[in-house]
RODO-2510 file (C-alpha; in nm, 4 decimals, decimal comma):
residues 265
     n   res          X          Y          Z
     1     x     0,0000     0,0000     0,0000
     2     x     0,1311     0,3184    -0,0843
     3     x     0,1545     0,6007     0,1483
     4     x    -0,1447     0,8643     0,0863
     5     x    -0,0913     1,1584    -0,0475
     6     x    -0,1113     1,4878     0,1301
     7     x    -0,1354     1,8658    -0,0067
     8     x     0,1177     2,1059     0,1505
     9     x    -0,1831     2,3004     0,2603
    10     x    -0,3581     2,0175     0,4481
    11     x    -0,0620     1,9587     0,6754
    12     x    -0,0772     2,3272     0,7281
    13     x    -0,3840     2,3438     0,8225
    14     x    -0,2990     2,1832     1,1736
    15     x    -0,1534     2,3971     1,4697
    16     x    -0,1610     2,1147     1,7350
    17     x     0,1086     2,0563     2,0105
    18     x     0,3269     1,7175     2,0309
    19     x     0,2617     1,6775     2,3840
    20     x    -0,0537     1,5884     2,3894
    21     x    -0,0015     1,2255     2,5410
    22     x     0,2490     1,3349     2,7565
    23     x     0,0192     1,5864     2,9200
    24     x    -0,3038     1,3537     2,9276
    25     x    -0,1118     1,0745     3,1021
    26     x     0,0099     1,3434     3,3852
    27     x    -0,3324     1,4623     3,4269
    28     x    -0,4578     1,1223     3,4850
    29     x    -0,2150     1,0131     3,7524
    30     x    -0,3270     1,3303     3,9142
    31     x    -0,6684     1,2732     3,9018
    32     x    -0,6433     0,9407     4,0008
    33     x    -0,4465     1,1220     4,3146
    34     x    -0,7076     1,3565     4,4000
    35     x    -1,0578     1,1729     4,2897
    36     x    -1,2670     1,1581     4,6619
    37     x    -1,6039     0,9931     4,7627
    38     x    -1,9014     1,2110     4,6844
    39     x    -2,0176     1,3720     5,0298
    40     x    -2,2835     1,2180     5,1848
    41     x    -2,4591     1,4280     5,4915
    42     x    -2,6493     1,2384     5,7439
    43     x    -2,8902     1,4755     5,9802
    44     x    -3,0572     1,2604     6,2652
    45     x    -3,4233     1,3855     6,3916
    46     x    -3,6250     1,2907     6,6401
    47     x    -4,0284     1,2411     6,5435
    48     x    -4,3250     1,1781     6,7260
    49     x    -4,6646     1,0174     6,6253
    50     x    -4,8535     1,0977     6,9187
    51     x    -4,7180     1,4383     7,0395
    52     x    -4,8398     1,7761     6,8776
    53     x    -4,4727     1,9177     6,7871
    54     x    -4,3426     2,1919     6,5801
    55     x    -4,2079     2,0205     6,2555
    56     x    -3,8550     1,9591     6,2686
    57     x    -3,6646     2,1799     5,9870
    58     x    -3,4184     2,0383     5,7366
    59     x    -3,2099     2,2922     5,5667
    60     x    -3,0815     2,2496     5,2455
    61     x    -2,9528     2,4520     4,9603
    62     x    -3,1103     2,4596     4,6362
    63     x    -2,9644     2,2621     4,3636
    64     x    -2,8181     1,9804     4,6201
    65     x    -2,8231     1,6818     4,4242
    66     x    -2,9066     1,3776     4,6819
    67     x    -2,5794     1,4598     4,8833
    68     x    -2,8350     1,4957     5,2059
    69     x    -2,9843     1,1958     5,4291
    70     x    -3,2576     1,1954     5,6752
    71     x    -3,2367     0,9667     5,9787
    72     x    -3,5605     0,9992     6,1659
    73     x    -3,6449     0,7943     6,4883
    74     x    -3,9528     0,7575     6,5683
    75     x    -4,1293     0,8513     6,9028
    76     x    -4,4832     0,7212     7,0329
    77     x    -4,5658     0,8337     7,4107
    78     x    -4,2232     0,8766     7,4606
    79     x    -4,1361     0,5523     7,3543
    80     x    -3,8698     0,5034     7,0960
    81     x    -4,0489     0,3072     6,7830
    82     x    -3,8812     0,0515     6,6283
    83     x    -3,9579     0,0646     6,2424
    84     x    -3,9987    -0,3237     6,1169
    85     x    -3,7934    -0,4612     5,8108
    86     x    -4,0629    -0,5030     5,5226
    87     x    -4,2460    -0,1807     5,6359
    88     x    -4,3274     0,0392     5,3343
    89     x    -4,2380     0,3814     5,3530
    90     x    -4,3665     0,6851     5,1128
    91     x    -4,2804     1,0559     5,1377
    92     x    -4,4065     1,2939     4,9236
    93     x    -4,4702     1,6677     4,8914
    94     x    -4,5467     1,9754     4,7077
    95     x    -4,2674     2,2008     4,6118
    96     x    -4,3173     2,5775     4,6017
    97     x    -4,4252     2,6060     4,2109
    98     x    -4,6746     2,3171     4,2551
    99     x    -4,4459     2,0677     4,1339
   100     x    -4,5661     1,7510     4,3187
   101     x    -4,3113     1,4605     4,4349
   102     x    -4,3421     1,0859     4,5760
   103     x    -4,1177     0,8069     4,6834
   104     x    -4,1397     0,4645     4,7861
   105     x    -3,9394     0,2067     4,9443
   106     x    -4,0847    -0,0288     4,6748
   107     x    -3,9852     0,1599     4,4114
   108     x    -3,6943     0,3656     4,5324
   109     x    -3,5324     0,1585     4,7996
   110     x    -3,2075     0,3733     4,7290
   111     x    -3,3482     0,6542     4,8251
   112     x    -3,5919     0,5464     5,1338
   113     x    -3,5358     0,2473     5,3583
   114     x    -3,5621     0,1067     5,6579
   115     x    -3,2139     0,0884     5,8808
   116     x    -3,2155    -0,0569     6,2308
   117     x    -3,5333     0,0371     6,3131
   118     x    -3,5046     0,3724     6,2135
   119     x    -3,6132     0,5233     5,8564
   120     x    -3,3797     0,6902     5,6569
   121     x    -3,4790     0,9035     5,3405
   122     x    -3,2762     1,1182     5,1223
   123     x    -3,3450     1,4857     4,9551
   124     x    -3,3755     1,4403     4,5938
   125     x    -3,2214     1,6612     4,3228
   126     x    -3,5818     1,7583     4,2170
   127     x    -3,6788     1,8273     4,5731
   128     x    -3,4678     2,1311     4,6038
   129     x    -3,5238     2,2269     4,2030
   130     x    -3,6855     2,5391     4,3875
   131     x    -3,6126     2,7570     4,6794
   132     x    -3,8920     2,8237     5,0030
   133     x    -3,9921     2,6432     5,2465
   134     x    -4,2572     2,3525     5,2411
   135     x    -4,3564     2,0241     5,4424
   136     x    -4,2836     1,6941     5,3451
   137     x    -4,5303     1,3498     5,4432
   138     x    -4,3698     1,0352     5,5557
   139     x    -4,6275     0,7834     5,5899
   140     x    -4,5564     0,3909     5,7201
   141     x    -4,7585     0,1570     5,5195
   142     x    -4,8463    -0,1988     5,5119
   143     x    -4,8160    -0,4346     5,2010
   144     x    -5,2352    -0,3851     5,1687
   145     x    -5,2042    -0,0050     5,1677
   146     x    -5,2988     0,0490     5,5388
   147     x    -5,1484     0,3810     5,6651
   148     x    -4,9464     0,2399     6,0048
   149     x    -4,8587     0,5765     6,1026
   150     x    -4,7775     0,9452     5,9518
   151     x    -4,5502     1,2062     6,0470
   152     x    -4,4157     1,5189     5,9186
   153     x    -4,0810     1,7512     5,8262
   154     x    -4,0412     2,1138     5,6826
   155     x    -3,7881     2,1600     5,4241
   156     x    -3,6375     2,4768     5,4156
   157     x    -3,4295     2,4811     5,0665
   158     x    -3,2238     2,8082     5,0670
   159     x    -3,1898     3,0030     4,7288
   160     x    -2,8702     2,9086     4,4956
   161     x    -2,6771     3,1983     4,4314
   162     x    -2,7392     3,1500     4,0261
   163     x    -3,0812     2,9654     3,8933
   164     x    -2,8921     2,8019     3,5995
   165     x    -2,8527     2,4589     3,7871
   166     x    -2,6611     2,3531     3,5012
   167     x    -2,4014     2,5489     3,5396
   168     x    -2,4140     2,5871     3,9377
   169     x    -2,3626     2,2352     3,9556
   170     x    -2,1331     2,1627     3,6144
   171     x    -1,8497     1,9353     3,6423
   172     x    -1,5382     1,8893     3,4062
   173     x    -1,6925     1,5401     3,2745
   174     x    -2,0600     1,7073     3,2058
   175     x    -1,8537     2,0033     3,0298
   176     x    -1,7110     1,7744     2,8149
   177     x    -1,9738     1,5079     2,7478
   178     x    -2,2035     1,8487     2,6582
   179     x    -1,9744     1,9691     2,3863
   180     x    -1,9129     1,5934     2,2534
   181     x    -2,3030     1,5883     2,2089
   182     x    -2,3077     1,9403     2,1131
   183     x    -2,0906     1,9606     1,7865
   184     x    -2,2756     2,0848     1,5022
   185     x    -1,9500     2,0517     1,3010
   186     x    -1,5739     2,1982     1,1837
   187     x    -1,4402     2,3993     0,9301
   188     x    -1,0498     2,5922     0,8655
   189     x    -1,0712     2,9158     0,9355
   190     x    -0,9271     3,1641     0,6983
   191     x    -0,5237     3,1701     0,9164
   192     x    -0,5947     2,7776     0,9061
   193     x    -0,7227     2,6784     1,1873
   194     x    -0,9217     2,3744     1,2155
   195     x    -1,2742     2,4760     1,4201
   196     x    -1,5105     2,3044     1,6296
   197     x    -1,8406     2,4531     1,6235
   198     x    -2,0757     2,3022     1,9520
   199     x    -2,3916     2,4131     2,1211
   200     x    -2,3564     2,2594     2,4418
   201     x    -2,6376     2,4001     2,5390
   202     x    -2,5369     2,4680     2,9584
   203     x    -2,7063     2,8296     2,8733
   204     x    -2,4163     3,0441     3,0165
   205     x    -2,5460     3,4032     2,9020
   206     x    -2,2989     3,6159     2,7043
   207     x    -2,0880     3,8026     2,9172
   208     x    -2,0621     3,5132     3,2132
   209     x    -1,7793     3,3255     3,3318
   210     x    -1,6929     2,9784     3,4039
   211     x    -1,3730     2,8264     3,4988
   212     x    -1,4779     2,4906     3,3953
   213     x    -1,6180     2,6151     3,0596
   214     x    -1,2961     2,7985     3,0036
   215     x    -1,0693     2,4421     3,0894
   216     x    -1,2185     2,2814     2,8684
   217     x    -1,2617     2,4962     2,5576
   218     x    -0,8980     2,5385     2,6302
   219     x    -0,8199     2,1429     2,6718
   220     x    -1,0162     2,0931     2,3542
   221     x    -0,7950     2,3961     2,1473
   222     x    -0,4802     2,1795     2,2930
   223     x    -0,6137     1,8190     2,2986
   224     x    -0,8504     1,7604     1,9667
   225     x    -0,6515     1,6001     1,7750
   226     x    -0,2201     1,5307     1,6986
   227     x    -0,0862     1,4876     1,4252
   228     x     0,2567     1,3602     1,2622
   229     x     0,4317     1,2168     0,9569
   230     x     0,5699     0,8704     1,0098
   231     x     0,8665     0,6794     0,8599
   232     x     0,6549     0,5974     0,6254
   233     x     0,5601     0,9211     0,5163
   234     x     0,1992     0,8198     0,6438
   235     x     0,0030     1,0715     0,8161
   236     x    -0,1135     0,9424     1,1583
   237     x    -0,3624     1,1135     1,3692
   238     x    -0,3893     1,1005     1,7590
   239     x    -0,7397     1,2359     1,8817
   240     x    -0,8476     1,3279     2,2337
   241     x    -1,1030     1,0234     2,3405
   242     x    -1,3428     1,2230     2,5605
   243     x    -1,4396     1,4125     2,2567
   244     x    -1,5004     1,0812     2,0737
   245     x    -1,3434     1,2117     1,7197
   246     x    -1,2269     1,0062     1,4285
   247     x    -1,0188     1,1885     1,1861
   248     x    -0,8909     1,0340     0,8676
   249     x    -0,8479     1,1068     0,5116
   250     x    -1,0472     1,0204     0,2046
   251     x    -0,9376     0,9082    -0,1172
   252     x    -0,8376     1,2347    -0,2010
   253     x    -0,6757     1,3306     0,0666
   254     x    -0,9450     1,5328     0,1834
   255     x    -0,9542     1,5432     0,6190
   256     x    -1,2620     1,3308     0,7295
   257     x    -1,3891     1,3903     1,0814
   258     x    -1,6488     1,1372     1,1909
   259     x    -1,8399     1,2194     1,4665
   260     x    -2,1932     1,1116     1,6727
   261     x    -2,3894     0,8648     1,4577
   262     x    -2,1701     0,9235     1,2148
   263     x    -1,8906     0,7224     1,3887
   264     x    -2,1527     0,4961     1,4981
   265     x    -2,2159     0,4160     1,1468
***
């Protein structure tokens, strides 16, 4: 096979660094140094069924995506309550725009469960969608549907200081996966520049900032794709894998970037 043929302006059309693999193989021993558990926060409340009490408060701040847990033992005329293994358990409520929400041990058991007697449930992503304050059910049911007992919380979910969860919340990996499903396409720019267009569609206005935004676009500008001129004299291309790119060249040497269901296919 003979070695392709490439125009003198198609190799020029790439301003990429050598060191890409070098630099992606120290980032991921230093990711791999620094990677930590999610956070998990238990808060332990004390309930009663039979006594009229103020409902206890759980604070939270909007946007929290399930990193809070609930441990609530149960109190009836003064008596600790020991929740039974098999007991159902369903908490629901009505968020602040009218936004209703319901869990189940039966269906969610990740979420809600039973745990040494005591019930444990867990503040949900779409539970704290919206800031205010509201109350939350948590009723004990048997396998026939009879209520065994009811009590109450108030969740107080304190305003986010942006309302674009997207980006309140956006990670490096989300960045990235959002402008891999985001690309709309490339072209060379007139100083020959090979150009990614994306719509990643986080919805940071025009004008904003974001540090993670800004690593990546730059990661992508430095990481997209390598390329080089072997012994051969074959062209060999070396593309960034979280982006998901295949380049290559057609039978007339043309660049070929596959891409979505186009790679697929």
């Amino acid at each position: 096979m003979e070695p392709a043929a490439v125009s003198p302006y198609l190799l020029r059309d790439f301003f990429f660094t050598t060191d890409t693999l070098e630099t992606q193989t120290q980032e991921s021993q230093e990711t791999a140094v620094t990677t930590v558990k999610p956070v998990r926060i238990f808060q332990e409340v004390e309930l009663s069924f039979t006594e009229n009490l103020i409902p206890v408060q759980i604070p939270v701040k909007q946007f929290d995506n399930q990193a809070r847990k609930v441990r609530c033992r149960l109190y009836q005329n003064s008596v600790e309550y020991v929740v039974q293994e098999g007991t159902i358990v369903s908490y629901s409520g009505t968020r602040p725009d009218g936004a209703v929400f319901q869990y189940s041990s039966e269906s969610r058991p990740e979420l809600v469960f039973v745990d040494s007697g005591t019930i444990i449930l867990t503040v949900t992503s779409f539970m704290t969608e919206v800031y205010g304050r509201f109350p939350i059910d948590i009723y004990l049911l048997s396998d026939e549907g009879d209520v065994l007992g009811m009590f109450n919380l108030t969740l107080n979910v304190a305003r986010a200081a942006i309302t674009n969860r997207k980006i309140a919340t956006l990670t490096y990996k989300q960045c990235v996966d959002a402008t891999m499903s985001g690309i709309q396409g490339f072209y060379i720019s007139e100083d020959g520049y090979l150009v990614m267009e994306s719509d990643d569609e986080l919805g940071l206005m025009k004008g904003s900032y974001s540090s993670t935004m800004e690593k990546v676009a730059a990661d992508v500008y430095d990481k997209m794709v390598n390329s080089s001129i072997d012994g051969n004299g074959y062209l060999n291309f070396q593309s960034w894998d979280d982006l998901g790119l295949v380049f290559s060249l057609d039978e007339e040497s043309q660049l070929v970037i596959q891409y979505g269901e186009e790679k697929e296919q």
